[in-house]
C-alpha positions in Angstrom: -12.5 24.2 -23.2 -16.0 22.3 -22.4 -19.4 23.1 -21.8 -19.9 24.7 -17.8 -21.7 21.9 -16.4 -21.8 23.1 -12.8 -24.7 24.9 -11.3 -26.1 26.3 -8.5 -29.5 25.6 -7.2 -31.1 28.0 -4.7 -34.3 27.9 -3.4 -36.1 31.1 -2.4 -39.8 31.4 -1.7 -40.5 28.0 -3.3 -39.1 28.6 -6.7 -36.3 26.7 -8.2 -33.8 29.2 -9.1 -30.9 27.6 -11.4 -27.7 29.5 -12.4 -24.5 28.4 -13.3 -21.9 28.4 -11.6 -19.1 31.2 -11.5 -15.6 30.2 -11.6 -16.2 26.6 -12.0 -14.2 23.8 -14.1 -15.0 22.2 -17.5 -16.5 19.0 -17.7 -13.4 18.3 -19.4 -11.1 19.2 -16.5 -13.0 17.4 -14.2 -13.0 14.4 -15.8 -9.0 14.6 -16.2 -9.0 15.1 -12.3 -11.1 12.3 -11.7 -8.6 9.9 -14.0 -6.0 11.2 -12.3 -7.5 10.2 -8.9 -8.2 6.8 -9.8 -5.0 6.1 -11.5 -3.4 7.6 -8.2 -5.3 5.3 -5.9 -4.5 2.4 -8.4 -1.3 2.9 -8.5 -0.7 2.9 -4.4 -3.2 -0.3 -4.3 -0.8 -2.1 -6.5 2.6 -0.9 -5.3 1.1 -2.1 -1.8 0.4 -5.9 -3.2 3.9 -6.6 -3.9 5.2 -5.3 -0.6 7.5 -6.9 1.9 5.9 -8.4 4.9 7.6 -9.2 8.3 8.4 -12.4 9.1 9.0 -13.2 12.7 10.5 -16.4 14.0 12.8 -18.4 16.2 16.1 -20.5 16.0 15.8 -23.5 18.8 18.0 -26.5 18.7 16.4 -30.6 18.7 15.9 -29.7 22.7 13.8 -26.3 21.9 16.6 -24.0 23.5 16.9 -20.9 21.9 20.1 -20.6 19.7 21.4 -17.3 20.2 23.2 -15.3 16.9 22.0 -18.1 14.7 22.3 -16.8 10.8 19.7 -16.9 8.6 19.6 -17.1 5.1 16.7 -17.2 2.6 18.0 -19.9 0.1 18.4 -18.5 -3.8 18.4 -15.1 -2.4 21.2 -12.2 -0.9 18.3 -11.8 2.4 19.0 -12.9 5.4 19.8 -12.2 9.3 20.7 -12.7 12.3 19.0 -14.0 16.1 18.8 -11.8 18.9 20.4 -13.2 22.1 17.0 -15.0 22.4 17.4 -16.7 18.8 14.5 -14.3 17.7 14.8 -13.0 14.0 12.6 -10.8 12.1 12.9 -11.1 7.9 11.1 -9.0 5.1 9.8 -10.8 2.6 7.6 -10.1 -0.5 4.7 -12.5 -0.7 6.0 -16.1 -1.9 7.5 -19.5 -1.0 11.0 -19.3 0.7 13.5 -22.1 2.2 15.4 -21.0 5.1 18.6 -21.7 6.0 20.0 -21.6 9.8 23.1 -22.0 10.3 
């Protein structure tokens, strides 16, 4: 329960005519919505920051041929994959600093 803080303004024949509002919210409830809203779009910013990018790249040997089904692992970690018949590979990563490992 608040004080109605919502009106209507109408103008008609050059007077101001000021009446509140029917039916609308509390300045109480709209200050929970507008918390809510902002802890929402908070919440979405920061699960965003910590999420995987792709990393694209390719296996070659010392003559820059493409190494077909290489395997790829990220050292320290269970991540890893394996080159396309191109040597191609794609990996997700969170933002960081990784040693690969070709094999």
């Amino acid at each position: 329960m608040g004080l109605d803080l919502y009106y209507r303004m109408n103008f008609k024949d050059n007077q101001e005519l000021i009446s509140s509002a029917s039916g609308s919210r509390s300045c109480t409830t709209f200050a929970i919505s507008m918390i809510k809203a902002i802890l929402l779009c908070w919440v979405l910013f920061v699960a965003n920051l910590g999420a995987a990018t792709p990393i694209e790249g390719s296996v070659v040997d010392a003559d820059g041929r493409p190494l077909p089904y290489a395997s790829i692992a990220v050292k320290g970690t269970n991540k890893g994959a394996v080159a396309n018949s191109q040597g191609r590979f794609e990996l997700n990563l969170s933002p960081g600093e990784y040693t690969l490992i070709c094999q």
